[in-house]
ROMIKOL-739818 format. One record per residue (C-alpha): x, y, z; residue in one letter; residue number from 1. Coordinates in steps of 0.001 Angstrom, whole numbers, plus 500000, padded with zeros to 6 digits. Layout:
<sites>
c1->X	c2->Y	c3->Z	residuo->A	num->NUM
...
</sites>
This chain:
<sites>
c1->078660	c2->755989	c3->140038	residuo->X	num->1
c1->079595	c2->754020	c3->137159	residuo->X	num->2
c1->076732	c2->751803	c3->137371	residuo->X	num->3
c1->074289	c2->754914	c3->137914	residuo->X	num->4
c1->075887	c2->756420	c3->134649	residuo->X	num->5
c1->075387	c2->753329	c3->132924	residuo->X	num->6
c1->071920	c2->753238	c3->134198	residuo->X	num->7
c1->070878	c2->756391	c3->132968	residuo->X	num->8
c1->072490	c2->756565	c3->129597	residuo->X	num->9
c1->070261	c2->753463	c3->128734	residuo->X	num->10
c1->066924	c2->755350	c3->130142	residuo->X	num->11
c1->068069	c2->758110	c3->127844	residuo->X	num->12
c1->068451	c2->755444	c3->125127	residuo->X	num->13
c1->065113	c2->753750	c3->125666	residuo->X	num->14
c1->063384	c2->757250	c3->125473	residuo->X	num->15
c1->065005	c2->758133	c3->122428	residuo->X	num->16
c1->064026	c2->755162	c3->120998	residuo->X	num->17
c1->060311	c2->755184	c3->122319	residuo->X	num->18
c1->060142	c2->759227	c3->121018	residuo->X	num->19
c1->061815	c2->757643	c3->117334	residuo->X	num->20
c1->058436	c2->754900	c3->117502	residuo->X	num->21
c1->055987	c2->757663	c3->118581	residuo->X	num->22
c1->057310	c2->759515	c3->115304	residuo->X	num->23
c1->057326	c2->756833	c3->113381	residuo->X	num->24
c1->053983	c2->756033	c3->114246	residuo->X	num->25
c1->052633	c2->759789	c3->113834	residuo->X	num->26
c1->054127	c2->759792	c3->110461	residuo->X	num->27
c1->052694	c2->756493	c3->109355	residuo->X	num->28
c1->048689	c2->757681	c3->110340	residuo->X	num->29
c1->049057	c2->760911	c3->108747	residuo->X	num->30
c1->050462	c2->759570	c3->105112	residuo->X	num->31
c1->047526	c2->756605	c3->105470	residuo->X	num->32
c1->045123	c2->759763	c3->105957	residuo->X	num->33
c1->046511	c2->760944	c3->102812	residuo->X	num->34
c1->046139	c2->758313	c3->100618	residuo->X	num->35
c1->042412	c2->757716	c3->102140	residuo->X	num->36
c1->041720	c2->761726	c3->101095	residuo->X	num->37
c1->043864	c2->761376	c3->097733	residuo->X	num->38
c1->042079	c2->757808	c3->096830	residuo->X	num->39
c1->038612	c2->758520	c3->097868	residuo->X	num->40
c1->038468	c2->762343	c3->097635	residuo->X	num->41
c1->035398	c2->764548	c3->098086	residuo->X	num->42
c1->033220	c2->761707	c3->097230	residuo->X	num->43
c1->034381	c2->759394	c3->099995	residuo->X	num->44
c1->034215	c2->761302	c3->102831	residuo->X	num->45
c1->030934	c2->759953	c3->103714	residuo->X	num->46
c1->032406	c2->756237	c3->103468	residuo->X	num->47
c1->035392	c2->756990	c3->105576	residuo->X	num->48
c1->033430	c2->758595	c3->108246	residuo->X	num->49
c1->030712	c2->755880	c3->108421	residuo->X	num->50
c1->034097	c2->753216	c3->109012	residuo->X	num->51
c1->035510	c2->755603	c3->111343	residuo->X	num->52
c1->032424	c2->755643	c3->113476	residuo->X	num->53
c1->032171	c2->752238	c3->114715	residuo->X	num->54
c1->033926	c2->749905	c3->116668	residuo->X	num->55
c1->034136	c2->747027	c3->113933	residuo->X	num->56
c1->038131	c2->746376	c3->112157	residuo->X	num->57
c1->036098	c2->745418	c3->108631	residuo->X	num->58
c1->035680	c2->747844	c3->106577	residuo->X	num->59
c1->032288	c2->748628	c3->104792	residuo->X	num->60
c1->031909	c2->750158	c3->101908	residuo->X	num->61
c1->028562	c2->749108	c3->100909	residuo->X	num->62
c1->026740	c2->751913	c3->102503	residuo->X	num->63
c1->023756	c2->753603	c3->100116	residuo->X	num->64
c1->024758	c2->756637	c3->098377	residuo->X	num->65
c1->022742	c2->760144	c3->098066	residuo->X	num->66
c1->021507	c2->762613	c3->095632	residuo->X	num->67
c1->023314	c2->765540	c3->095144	residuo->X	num->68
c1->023195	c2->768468	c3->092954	residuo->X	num->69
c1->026579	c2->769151	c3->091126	residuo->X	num->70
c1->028274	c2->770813	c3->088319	residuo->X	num->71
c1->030458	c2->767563	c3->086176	residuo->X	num->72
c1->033482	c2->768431	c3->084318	residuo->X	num->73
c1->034937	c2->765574	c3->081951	residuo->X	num->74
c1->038128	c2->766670	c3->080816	residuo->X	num->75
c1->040295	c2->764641	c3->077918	residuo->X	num->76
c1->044094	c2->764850	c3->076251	residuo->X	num->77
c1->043581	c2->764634	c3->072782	residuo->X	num->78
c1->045298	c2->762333	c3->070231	residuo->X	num->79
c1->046813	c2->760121	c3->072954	residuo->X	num->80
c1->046655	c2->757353	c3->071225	residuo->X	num->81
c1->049216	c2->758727	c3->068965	residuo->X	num->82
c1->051094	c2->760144	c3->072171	residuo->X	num->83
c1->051106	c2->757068	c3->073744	residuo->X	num->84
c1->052476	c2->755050	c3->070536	residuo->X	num->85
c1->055711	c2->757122	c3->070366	residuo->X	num->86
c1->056091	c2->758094	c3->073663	residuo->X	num->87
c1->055559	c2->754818	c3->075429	residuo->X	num->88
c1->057067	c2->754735	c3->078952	residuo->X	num->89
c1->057129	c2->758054	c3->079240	residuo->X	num->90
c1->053694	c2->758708	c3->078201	residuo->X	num->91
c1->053004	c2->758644	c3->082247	residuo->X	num->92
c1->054854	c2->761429	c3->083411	residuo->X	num->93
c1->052977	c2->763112	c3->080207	residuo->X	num->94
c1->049756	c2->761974	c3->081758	residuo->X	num->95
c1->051303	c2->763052	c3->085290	residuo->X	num->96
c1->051646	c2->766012	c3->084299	residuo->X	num->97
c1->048531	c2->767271	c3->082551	residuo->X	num->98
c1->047001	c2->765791	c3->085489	residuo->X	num->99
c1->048675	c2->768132	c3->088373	residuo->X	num->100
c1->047874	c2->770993	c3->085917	residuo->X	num->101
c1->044110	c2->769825	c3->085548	residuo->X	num->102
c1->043902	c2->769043	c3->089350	residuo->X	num->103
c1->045015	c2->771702	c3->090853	residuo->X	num->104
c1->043457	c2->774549	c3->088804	residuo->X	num->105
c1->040357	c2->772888	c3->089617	residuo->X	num->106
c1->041383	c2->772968	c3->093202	residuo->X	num->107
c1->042148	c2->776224	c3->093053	residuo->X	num->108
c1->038572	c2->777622	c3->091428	residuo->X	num->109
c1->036797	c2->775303	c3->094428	residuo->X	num->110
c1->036623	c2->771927	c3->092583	residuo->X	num->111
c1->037505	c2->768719	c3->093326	residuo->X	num->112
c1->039033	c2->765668	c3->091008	residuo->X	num->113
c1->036941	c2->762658	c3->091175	residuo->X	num->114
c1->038248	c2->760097	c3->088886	residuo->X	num->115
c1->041082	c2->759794	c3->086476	residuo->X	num->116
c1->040440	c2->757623	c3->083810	residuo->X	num->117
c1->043649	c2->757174	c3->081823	residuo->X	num->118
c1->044176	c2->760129	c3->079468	residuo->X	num->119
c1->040831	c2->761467	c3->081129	residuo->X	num->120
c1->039735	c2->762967	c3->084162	residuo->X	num->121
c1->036419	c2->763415	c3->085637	residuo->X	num->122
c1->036519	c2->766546	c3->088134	residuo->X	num->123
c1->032994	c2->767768	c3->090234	residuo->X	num->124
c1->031859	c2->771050	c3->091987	residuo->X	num->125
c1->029268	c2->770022	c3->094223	residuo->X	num->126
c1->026317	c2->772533	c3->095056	residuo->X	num->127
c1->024344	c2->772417	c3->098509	residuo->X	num->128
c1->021297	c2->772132	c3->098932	residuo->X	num->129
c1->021344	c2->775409	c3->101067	residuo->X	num->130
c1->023481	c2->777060	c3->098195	residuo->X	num->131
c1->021921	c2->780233	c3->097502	residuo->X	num->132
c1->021360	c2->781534	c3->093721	residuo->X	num->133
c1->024198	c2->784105	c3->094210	residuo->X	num->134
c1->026597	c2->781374	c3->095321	residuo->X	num->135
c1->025608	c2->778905	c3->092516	residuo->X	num->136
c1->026149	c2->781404	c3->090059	residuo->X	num->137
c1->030122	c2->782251	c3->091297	residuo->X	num->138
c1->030464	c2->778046	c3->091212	residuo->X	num->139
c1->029450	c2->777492	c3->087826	residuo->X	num->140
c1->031422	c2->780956	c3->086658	residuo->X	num->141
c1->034543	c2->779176	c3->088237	residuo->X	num->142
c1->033836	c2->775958	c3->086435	residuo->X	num->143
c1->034336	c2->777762	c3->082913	residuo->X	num->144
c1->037081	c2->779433	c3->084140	residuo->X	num->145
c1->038989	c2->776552	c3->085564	residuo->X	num->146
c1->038841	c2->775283	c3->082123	residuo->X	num->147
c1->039740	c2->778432	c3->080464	residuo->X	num->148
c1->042957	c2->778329	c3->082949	residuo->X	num->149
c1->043911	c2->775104	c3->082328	residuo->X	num->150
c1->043602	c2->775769	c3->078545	residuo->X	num->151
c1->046138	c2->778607	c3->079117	residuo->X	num->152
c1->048468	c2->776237	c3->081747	residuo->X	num->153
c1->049113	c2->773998	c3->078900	residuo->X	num->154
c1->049879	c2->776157	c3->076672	residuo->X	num->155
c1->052235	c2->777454	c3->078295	residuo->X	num->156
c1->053801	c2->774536	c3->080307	residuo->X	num->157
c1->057286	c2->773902	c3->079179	residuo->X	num->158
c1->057585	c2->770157	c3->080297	residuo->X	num->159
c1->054575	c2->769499	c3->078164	residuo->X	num->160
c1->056324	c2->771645	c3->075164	residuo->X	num->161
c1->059301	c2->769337	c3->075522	residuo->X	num->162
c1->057287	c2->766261	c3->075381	residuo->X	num->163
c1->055493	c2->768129	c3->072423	residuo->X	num->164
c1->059350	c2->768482	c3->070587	residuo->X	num->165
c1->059450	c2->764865	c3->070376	residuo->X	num->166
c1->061672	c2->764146	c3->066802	residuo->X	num->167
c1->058526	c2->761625	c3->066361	residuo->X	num->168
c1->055333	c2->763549	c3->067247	residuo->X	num->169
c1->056749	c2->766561	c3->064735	residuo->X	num->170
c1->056890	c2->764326	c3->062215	residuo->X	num->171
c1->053423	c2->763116	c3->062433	residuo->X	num->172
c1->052252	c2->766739	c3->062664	residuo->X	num->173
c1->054467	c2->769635	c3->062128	residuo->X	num->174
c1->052444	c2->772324	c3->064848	residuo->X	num->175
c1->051735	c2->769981	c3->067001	residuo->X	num->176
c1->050692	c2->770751	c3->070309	residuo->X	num->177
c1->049053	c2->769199	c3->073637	residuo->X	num->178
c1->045720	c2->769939	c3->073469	residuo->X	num->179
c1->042516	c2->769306	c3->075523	residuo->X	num->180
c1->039055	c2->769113	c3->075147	residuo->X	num->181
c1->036011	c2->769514	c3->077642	residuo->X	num->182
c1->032499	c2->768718	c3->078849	residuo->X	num->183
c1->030530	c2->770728	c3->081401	residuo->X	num->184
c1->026807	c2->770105	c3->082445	residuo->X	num->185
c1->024801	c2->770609	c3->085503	residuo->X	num->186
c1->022621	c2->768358	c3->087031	residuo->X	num->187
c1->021903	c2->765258	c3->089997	residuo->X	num->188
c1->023649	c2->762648	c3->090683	residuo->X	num->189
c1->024072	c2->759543	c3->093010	residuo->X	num->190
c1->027353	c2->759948	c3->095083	residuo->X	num->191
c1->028445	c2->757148	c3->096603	residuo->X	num->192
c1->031058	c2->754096	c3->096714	residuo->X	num->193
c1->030947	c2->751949	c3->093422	residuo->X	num->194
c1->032722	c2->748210	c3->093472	residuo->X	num->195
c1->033296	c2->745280	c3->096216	residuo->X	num->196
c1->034952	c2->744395	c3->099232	residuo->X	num->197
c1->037847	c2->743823	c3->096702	residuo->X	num->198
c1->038258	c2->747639	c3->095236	residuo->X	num->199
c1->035524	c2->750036	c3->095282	residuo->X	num->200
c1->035521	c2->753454	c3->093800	residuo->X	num->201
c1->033848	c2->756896	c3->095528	residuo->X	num->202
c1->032183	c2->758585	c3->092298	residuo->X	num->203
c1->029105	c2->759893	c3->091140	residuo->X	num->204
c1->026234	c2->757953	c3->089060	residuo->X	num->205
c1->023765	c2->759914	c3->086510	residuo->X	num->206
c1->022928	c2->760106	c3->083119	residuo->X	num->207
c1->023771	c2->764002	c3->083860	residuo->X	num->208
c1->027588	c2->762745	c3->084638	residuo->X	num->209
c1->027232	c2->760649	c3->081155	residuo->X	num->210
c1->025939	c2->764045	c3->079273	residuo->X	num->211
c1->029542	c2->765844	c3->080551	residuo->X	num->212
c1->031298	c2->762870	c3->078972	residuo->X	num->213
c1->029136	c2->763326	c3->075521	residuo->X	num->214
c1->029429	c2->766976	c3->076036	residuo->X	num->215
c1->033070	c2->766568	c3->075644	residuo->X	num->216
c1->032907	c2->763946	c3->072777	residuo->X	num->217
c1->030791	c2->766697	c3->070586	residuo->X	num->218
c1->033509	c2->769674	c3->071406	residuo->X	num->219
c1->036118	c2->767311	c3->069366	residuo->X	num->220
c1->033614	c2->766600	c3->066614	residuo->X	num->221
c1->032698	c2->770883	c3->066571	residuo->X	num->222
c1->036185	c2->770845	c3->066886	residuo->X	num->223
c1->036349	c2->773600	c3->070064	residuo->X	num->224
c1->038083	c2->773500	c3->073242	residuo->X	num->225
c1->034812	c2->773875	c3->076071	residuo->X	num->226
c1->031422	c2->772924	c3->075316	residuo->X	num->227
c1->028947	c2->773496	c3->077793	residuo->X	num->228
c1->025243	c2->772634	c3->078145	residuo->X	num->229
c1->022334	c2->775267	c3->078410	residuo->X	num->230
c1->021523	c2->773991	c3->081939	residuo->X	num->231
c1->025369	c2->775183	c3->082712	residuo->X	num->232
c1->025683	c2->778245	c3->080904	residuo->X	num->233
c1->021410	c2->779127	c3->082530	residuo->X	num->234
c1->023732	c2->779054	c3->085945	residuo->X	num->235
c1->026415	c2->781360	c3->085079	residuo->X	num->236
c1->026166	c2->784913	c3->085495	residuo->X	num->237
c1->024367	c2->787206	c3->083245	residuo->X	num->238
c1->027884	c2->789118	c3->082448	residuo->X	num->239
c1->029929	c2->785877	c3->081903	residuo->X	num->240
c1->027286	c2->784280	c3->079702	residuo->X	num->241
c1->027883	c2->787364	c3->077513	residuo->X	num->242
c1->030909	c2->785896	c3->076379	residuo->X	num->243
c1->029500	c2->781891	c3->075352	residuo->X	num->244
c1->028099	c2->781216	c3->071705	residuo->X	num->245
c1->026012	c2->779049	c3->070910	residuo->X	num->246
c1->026645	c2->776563	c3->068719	residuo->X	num->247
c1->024010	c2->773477	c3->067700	residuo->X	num->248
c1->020727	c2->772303	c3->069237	residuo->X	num->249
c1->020835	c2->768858	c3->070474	residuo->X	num->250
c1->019228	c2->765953	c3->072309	residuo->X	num->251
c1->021784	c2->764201	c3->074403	residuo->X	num->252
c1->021639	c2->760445	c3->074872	residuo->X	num->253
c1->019726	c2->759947	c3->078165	residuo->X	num->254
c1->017717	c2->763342	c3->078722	residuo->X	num->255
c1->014059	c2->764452	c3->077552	residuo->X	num->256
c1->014425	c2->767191	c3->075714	residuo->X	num->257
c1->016762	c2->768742	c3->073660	residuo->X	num->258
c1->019534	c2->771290	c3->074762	residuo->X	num->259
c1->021528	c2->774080	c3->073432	residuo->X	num->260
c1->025007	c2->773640	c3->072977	residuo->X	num->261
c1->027281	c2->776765	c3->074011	residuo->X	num->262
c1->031024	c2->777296	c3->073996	residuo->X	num->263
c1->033498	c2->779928	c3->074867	residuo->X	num->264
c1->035988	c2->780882	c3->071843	residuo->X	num->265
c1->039664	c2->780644	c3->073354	residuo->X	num->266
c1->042243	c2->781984	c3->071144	residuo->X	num->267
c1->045963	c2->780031	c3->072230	residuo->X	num->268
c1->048298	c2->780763	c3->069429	residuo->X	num->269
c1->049828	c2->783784	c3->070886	residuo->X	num->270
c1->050525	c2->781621	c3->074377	residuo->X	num->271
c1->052102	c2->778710	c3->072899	residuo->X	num->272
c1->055576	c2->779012	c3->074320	residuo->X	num->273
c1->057916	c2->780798	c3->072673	residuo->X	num->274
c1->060669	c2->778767	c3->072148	residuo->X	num->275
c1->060274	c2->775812	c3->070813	residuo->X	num->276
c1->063085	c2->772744	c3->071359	residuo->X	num->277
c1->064902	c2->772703	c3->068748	residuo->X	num->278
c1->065558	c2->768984	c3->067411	residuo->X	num->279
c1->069230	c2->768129	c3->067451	residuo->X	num->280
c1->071041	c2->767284	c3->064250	residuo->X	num->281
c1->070124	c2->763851	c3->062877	residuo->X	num->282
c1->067477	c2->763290	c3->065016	residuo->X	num->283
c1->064652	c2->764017	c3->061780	residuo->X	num->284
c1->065063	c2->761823	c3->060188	residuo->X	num->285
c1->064942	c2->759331	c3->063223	residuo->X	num->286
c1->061114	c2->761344	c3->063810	residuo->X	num->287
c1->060475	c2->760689	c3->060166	residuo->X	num->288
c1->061431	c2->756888	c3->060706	residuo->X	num->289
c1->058953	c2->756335	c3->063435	residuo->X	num->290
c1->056341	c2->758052	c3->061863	residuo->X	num->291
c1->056336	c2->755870	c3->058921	residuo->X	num->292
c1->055997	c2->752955	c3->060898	residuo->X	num->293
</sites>
């Protein structure tokens, strides 16, 4: 009886043990599908089914893109050079954190982030080819929206108004305050993986993903939050479009012919949160300090 008890404790044991490995093993393919959705996103879904497909262990990303009709958002912190200088380390959980509030607005209003590009971040809302007019009207609606949110999200965060307190950044400029600017435009694009068998990106190429990137450039230099191109603001709906101004007439670098440049007026100042850090004793003149270097 001993022996059978002996016996059958270590069956139980080995079963455990094999049920722990099964786990372990569930656990492991479900984060590695994570990172291949968080790393390639939207754009690479096409690249990890193609690899998924076949029977080969190499995987190929050299597989030709396609054309696609989209809606680009480039979105950008301002002054981060200046953020970065006196924040330093902790200029990434800064970062960090403007990103989760960019990314998941967008993900909210049926966009998807594409590429973050330091203090930048590229985000798409793809349009079908099947996409009727109705439903390409609510997409680009929700594109100025997203935009209009996350303009209000930052505003109001409170871990971005305590890196906004910082003795050293008050100094520089006494309101100062997180702020971002961005591009929106409407066109094709190539989607598709970009790189080598060493590290290879899923993103979109087009002189229309370029314009969003200018787009944004020209809302710092009109010195507004959203600037939007007339092939964006043609897509919105009647009622929305109501609410955009126009601002210049341009040619962008790239296109034909020149566009209209539209914006939407956001007023923050009453949303800025309420109460501000206050700077403990002696630490002014520490701001003051670093500014002057």
């Amino acid at each position: 009886e001993g022996r059978r008890d002996a016996g059958g404790g270590q069956a139980r044991a080995k079963s455990n043990t094999a049920t722990l490995e099964t786990k372990v093993l569930e656990n492991t393919i479900v984060k590695l599908g994570c990172l291949l959705a968080i790393g390639f996103g939207e754009a690479g879904t096409e690249i990890i089914g193609e690899n998924m497909g076949d029977e080969s262990v190499v995987i190929d990303a050299m597989i030709p893109g396609r054309r696609v009709q989209a809606i680009y958002g480039y979105c950008q912190i301002q002054d981060f050079t200046v953020i970065l200088g006196f924040l330093q380390q902790r200029a990434m959980l800064f970062v960090n954190q403007v990103a989760k509030i960019v990314h998941s607005i967008v993900d909210e209003h049926l966009g998807a982030a594409n590429k973050n590009i330091g203090e930048a971040f590229l985000l798409v809302w793809r349009l079908d080819i099947d996409s009727g007019s109705r439903l390409r009207e609510k997409l680009a609606d929700l594109s100025v929206m997203s935009f209009v949110q996350v303009v209000m999200a930052v505003s109001r965060d409170r871990r971005l108004a305590h890196f906004a307190a910082h003795p050293a950044l008050l100094a520089h400029s006494k309101d100062f305050h997180v702020r971002l600017s961005f591009g929106l435009h409407l066109g094709w694009s190539i989607e598709g993986a970009i790189g080598s068998e060493f590290k290879i990106d899923a993103s979109y190429l087009s002189l229309h993903v370029n314009a969003a990137q200018s787009l944004e450039a020209l809302a710092r230099h009109y010195r507004v939050s959203i600037l939007m191109s007339q092939m964006l603001a043609s897509a919105c709906t009647r009622e929305f479009a109501c609410c955009f101004r126009t601002i210049d007439r341009v040619k962008l670098a790239g296109m034909k012919d020149p566009t209209r440049l539209l914006t939407l007026d956001l007023d923050v100042s009453s949303i800025f949160p309420r109460h501000q850090l206050r700077t403990a004793p002696g630490l002014e003149s520490l701001g003051e300090s670093f500014a002057q270097r």
